[in-house]
Each structure stands twice: as C-alpha cells, then as structure tokens.
C-alpha positions as CSV (number, residue, x, y, z in Angstrom):
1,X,0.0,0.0,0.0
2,X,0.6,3.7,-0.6
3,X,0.0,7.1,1.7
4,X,0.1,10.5,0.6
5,X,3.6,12.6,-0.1
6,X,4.4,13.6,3.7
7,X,4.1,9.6,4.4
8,X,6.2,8.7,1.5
9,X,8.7,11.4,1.6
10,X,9.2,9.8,5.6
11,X,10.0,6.2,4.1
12,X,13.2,6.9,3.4
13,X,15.5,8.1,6.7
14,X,15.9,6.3,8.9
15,X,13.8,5.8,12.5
16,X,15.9,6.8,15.4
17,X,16.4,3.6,17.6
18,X,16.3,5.5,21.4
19,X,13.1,7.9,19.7
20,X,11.5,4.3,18.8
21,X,12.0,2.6,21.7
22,X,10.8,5.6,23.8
23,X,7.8,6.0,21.2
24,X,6.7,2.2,21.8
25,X,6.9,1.9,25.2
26,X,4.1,5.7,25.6
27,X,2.2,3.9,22.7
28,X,2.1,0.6,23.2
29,X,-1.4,-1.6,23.6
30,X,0.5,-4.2,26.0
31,X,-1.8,-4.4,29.3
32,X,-3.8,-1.2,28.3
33,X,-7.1,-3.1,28.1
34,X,-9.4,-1.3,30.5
35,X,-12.5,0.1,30.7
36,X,-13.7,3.1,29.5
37,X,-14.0,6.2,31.4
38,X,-16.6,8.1,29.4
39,X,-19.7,7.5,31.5
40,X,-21.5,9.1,27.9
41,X,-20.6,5.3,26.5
42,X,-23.5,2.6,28.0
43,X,-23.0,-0.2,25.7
44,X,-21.3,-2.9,27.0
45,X,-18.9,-5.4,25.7
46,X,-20.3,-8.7,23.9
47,X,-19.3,-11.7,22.4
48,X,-16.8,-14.1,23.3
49,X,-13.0,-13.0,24.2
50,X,-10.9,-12.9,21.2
51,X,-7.6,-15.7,21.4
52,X,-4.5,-13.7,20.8
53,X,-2.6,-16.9,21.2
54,X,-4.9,-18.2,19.0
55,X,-3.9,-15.7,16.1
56,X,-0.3,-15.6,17.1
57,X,-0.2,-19.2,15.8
58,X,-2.2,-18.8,12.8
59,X,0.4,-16.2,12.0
60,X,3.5,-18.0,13.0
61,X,2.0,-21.3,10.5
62,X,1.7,-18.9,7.7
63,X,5.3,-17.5,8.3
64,X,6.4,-21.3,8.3
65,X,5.5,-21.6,4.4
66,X,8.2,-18.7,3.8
67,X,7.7,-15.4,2.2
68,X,4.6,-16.0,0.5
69,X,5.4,-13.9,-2.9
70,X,3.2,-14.1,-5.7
71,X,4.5,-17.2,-8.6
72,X,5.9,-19.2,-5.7
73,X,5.4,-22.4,-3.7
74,X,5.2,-20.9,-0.7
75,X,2.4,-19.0,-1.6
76,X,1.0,-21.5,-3.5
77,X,1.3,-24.0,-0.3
78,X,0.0,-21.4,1.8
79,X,-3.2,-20.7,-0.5
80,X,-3.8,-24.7,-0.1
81,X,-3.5,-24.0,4.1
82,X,-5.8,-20.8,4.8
83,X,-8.8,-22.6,2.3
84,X,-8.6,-25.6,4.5
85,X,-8.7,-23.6,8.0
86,X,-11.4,-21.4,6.6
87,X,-13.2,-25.3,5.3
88,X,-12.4,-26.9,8.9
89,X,-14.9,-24.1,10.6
90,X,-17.6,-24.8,8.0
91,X,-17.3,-21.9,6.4
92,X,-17.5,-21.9,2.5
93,X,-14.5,-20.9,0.2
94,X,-14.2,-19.8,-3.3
95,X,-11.1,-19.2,-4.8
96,X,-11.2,-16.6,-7.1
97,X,-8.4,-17.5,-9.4
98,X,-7.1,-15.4,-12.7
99,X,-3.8,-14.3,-13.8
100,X,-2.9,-10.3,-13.5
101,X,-0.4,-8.3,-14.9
102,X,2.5,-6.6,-12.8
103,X,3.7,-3.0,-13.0
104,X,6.8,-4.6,-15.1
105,X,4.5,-7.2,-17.1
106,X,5.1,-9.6,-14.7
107,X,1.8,-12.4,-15.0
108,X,0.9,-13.1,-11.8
109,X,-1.0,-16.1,-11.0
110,X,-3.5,-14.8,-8.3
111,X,-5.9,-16.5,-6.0
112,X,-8.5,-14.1,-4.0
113,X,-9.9,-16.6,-1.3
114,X,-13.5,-15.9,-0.2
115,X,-14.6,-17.9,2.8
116,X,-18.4,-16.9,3.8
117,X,-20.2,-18.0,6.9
118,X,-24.0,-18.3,6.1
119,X,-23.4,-18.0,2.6
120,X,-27.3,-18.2,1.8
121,X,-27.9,-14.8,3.4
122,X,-27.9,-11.6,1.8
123,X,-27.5,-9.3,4.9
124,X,-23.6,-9.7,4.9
125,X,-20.6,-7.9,6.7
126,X,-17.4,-7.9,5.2
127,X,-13.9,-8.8,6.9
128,X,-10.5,-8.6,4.0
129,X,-7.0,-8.7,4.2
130,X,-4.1,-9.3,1.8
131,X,-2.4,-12.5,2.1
132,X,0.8,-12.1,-0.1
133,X,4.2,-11.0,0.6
134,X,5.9,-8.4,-1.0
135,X,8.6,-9.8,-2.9
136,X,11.4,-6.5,-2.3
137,X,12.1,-5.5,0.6
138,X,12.6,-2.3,-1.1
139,X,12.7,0.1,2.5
140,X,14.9,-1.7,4.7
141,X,17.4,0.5,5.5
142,X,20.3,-1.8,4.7
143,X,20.4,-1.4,0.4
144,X,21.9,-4.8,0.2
145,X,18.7,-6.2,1.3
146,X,16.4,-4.5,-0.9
147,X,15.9,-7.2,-3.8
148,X,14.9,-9.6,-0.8
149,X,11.7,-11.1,-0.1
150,X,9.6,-9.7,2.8
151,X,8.8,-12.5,5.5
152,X,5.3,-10.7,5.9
153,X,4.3,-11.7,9.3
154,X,3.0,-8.3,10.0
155,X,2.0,-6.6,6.7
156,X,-0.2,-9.8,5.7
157,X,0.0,-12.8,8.1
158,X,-1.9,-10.7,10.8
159,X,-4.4,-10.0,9.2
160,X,-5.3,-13.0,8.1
161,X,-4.7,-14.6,11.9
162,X,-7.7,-12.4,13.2
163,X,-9.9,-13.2,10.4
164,X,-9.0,-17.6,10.9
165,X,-9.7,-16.5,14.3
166,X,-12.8,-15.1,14.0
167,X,-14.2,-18.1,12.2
168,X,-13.1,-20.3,14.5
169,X,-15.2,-18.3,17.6
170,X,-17.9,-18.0,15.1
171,X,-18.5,-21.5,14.2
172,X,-18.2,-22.3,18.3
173,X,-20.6,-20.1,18.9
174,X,-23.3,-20.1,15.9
175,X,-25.5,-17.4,15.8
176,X,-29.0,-17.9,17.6
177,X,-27.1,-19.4,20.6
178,X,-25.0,-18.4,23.7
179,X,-20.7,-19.2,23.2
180,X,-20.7,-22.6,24.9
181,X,-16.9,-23.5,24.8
182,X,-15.1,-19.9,24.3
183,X,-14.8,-17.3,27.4
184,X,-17.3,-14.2,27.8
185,X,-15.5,-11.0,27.7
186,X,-14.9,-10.3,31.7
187,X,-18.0,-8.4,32.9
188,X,-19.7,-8.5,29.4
189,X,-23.3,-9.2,28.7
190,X,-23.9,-12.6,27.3
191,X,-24.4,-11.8,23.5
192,X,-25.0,-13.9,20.1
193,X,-24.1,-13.3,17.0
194,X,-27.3,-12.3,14.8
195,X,-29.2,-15.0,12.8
196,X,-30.0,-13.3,9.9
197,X,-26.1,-12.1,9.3
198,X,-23.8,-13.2,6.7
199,X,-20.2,-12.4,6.9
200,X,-17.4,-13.1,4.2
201,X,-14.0,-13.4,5.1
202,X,-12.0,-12.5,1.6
203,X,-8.1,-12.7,1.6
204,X,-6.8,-10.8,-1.0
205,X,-3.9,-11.4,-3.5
206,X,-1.5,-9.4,-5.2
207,X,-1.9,-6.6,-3.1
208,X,1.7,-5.8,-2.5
209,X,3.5,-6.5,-5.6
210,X,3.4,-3.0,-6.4
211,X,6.0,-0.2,-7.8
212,X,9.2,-0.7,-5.9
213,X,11.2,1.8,-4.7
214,X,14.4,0.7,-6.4
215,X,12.8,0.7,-10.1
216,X,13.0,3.6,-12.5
217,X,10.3,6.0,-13.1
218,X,7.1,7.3,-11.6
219,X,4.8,4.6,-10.0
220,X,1.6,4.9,-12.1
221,X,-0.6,4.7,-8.5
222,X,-2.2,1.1,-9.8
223,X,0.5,-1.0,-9.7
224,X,-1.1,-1.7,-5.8
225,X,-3.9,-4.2,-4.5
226,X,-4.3,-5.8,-8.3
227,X,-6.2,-8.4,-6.3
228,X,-9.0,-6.4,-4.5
229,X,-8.9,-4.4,-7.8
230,X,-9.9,-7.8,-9.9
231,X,-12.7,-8.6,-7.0
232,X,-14.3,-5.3,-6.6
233,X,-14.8,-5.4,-10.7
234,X,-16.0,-9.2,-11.0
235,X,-17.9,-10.1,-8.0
236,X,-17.7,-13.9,-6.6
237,X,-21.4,-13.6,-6.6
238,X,-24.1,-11.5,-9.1
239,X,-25.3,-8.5,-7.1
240,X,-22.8,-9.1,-3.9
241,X,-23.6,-6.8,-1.4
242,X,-22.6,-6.1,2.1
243,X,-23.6,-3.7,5.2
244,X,-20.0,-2.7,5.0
245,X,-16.7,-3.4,5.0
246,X,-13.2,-3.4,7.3
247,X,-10.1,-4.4,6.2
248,X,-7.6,-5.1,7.9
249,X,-4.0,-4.5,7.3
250,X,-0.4,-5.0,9.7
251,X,-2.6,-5.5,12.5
252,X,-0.3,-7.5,15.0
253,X,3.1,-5.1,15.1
254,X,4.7,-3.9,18.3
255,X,3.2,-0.3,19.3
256,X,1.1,0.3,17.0
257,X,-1.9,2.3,17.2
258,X,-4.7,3.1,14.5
259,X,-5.1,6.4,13.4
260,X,-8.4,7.3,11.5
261,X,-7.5,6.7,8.0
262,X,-8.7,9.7,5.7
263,X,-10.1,7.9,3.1
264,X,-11.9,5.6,5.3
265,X,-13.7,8.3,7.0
266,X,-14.3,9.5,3.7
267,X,-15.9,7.1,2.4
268,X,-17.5,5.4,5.9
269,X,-17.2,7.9,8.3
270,X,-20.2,6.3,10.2
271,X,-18.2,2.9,10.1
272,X,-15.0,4.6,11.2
273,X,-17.2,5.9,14.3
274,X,-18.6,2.8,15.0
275,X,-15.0,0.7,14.9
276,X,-13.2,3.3,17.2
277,X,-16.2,3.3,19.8
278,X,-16.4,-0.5,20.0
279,X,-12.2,-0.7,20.5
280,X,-13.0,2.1,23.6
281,X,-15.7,-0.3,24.9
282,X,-13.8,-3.4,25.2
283,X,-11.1,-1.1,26.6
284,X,-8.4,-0.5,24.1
285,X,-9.4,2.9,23.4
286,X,-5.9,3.8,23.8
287,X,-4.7,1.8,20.6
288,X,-7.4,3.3,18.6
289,X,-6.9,6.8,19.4
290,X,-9.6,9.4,17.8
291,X,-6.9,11.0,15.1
292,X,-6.7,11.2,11.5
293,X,-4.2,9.7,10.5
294,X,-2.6,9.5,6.5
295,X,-4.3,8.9,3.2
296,X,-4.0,5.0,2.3
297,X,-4.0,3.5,-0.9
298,X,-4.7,0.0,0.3
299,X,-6.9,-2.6,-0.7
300,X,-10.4,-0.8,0.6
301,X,-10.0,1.7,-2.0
302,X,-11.4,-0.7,-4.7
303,X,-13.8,-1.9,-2.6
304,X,-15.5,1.6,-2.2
305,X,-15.2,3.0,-5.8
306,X,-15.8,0.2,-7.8
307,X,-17.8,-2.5,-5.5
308,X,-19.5,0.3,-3.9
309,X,-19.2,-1.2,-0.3
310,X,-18.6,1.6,2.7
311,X,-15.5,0.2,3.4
312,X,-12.6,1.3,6.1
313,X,-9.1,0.1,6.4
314,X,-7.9,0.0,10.1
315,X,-3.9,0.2,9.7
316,X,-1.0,1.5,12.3
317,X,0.2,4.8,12.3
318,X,3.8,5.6,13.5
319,X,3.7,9.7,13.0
320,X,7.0,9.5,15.3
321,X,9.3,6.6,12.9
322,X,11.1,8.5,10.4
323,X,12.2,5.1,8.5
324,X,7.9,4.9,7.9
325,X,4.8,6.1,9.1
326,X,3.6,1.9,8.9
327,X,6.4,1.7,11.1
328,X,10.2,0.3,11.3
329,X,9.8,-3.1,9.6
330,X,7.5,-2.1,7.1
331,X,9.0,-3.7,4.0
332,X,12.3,-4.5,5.4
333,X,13.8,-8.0,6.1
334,X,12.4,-7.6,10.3
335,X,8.4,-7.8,9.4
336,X,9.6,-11.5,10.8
337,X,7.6,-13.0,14.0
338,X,10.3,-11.5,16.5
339,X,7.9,-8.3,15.9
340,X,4.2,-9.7,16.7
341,X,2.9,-8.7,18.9
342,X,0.2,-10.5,21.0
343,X,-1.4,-7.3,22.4
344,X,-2.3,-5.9,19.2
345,X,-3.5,-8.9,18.0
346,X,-5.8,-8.8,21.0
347,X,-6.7,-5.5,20.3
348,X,-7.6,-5.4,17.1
349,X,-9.3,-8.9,17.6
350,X,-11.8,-8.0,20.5
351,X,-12.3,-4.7,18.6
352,X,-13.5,-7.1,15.6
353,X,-15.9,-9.2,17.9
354,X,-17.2,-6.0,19.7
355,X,-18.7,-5.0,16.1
356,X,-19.7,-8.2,14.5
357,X,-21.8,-9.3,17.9
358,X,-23.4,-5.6,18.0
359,X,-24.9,-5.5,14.4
C-alpha cells in the first residue's frame, strides 16, 4: 500500500532507535485493556473473548511456508492452508483464481480466497485482508537487502490470523445461541451473533507486488492491490452486497496504534465511528486513538469505488518513525515474528468481535 507525499517522503530516513524505543513503550497496547472512562458510552462489551494466542499461531504457520510472494510455492502451499482452516470451521471458500499483470508485465498467477459463513444470506458484513508478501524488501534500511523477499508476518500474516480466528469463535458459537466452549468477555453481557447475518472473510492477492522503490520512473498509483482491484470489478457472486466493510492490514506489530484513515472516513465515516467506539468499549481505546491519520491506498480503495461497499481500512500509524509512518519493519527483512505482537492482536481482535456481535 501507498499514503500521501508527507508519508512517503518519511520512508526513506531512517527511525531513530532511542526515539522508537521511547515512542513504543508511551504507545504501546501491552496491558492497556481497561474500561472506558466516558460515563457518555452505555453499551457494553459482547461476544466471546478474542484468542490472541490463537492468532499468534495462525500467524506463525503462515510464516512457516516462507515469504509468500506471488509465482511461488510458498504462496502456492499457503493458498492450499488458509482454504482448509477457513473449510475446517464450515465456512465456505471460493477461490477466485485469474492471472494479473504486474507493474513490469510480470503475470501473476493470483488467487483471491472468499470464505463466507451463512453464505445463503444476503445481509452480509465484510472482513478482508491481503495474504501475499511483497517480494522486495525495497525500505529496509540496509540497500543490500532491498531485492529480498519480505517474510510478511506483520504486513499480511496478521491480518489473516484475526480473520482464521474469528471463524473459528464464530462457528463455536453459531448465531442464535450463547458461546458454549469460548470465554465471555470479563463483565460482558452474554451476547449472540445475529441469525440473519452473513459475513465473508475475503483474503486478498497481489496486493503488495506493487511499484518498488528501487525501479525507475514514476509509479503509475495502480500498480497496488491488483487483487481487490480484480474482486471489486468481478464479484464472486451477481449482485454481492454487504452492510459494510473493514479491512484489515499490519494489525499484530509492536506499538502500533490506529489512526483514522482519511479515506476511510471518507468514504465510511459512520463505520469509522462505529469501529473506534467498540475498540473504547472493550477497553483498548488507547490503541485506537480518535486522530486522522494519513491517506492510504490499500486494498479498501477498490472496494468503495468500484464494489460500492462503505468500506474502512484499520492500519497503524507511526507519525513518530522516520524510516515509515507503517512503522520500522514495514517492508524491510524484520516484518519476521520476533515483531508480533500478542497485544495488538488482542486489540484489534476484540475490537472485531465487539462489532460483528453488536450488528
């Protein structure tokens, strides 16, 4: 993904290592979780607790196939895994599969993976993330690794953990009925997940095999998500529609905190309201702090112009790393597991359920 010029023209120095660490430990999620102290906010928290272990795992087994880069086995191996997690909590998965063309000509052979719980519905929410890894890891600040592949664990494995984790409390606690074998939120209010409600879980390909840094020339500004591009304009299903839309994007690195994403409130400024409320809820207001932050081009862009679904992408915001405003290891050769972190995971996770089990 892309931002505007001040977050791009920050890419390139270099993140001060005693400004980080200072920076992570004031902004960090770890043990933040807590209720909230507006007394305006009534609604309680519902559903059942998120796993953070859980999703670290699911991460950590996508890691284990290797950089997942678009043309290889790993990615073709991992494609093979996240279709039969999605299949062993009875969701159902279509692989959207086509070939796309790279910035350089490159054919790509892309699969977008559609799992859907309650298929047969037609009121639908929907979750999305991209699954590839960038091939180049074109901003690491050592130049002799920038023709490397990117391990991805954060900027494309996380995602994906939360979602594999949400279907899994989902299908243990169908809708209609109270969660029998997962935890209630402490001091929530025993809550099931509407009957009538659909939700599709679509991992997106090809999203970050865009313009590199090293190359010549101007990036064009569609070299990026090819995948959710290819989705939003051919629909898995005639007419697809969907309540709205989150995406989720490096949502498990250390310190980070959500900023408001301008083109997300944009587009679904009443979503954006609704996500940043529920994370204050279930107590991590503090990682979802009411700022704007940059102006993404990421995956939900697509998704609002073309499929016309009020879609919002929650993504970090470092304003304080001068390497990148996605943070230090954005595309460098340390978006490894050694940077997960469970917290966020937790955070964005509950955030997730607090929604899903409110609609």
């Amino acid at each position: 993904m892309t931002s505007d010029h001040d977050i791009l023209s920050s890419f390139r120095r270099v993140c001060h290592p005693l400004l980080l660490l200072a920076v992570l430990f004031l902004l960090g999620c770890g043990n933040l979780r807590k209720q909230t102290n507006d007394n305006s906010v009534t609604v309680q928290p519902v559903g059942p607790s998120f796993n953070a272990d859980s999703a670290y795992l699911f991460c950590q087994q996508q890691c284990d196939f290797g950089p997942r880069t678009m043309n290889s086995k790993a990615h073709d191996d991992c494609e093979q895994w996240i279709i039969r997690k999605f299949q062993s909590y009875g969701l159902t998965v279509i692989p959207q599969k086509t070939v796309l063309e790279a910035y350089d000509g490159t054919p790509l052979k892309s699969t977008n993976i559609i799992a859907s719980y309650k298929p047969e519905l037609t009121d639908r929410i929907l979750l999305c993330a991209h699954w590839d890894s960038r091939p180049w890891a074109d901003n690491d600040p050592d130049e002799a690794n920038w023709r490397k592949p990117v391990m991805a664990a954060n900027d494309g494995a996380s995602g994906v953990a939360v979602m594999l984790e949400i279907a899994r409390l989902i299908a243990a606690a169908p809708a209609g009925s109270t969660p029998s074998d997962t935890t209630a939120v402490a001091n929530s209010t025993p809550s099931t997940l509407n009957p009538q409600l659909g939700i599709d879980f679509i991992c997106f390909d090809a999203e970050d095999y865009g313009f590199p840094q090293w190359a010549s020339g101007e990036d064009p500004g569609n070299t990026w998500a090819l995948g959710s591009q290819y989705w939003a304009s051919n629909l898995h299903k005639d007419g697809y529609k969907a309540r709205f839309g989150i995406l989720l994007d490096m949502v498990g690195g250390q310190g980070a905190q959500f900023y408001q994403e301008i083109m997300s409130k944009y587009y679904a400024s009443h979503i954006v309201d609704k996500v940043w409320k529920a994370a204050s809820v279930v107590g991590y207001g503090s990682c979802f702090p009411f700022r704007e932050g940059g102006n993404i081009t990421d995956d939900h862009i697509p998704v609002n112009t073309v499929a016309k679904i009020p879609t919002i992408d929650i993504i970090p915001c470092y304003p304080a790393c001068e390497q990148s405003n996605f943070g230090p290891t954005w595309h460098t050769v340390s978006d490894d597991m050694a940077h997960i972190d469970k917290n966020t995971l937790q955070a964005v996770g509950q955030t997730l359920i607090q929604v899903l089990f409110s609609e």
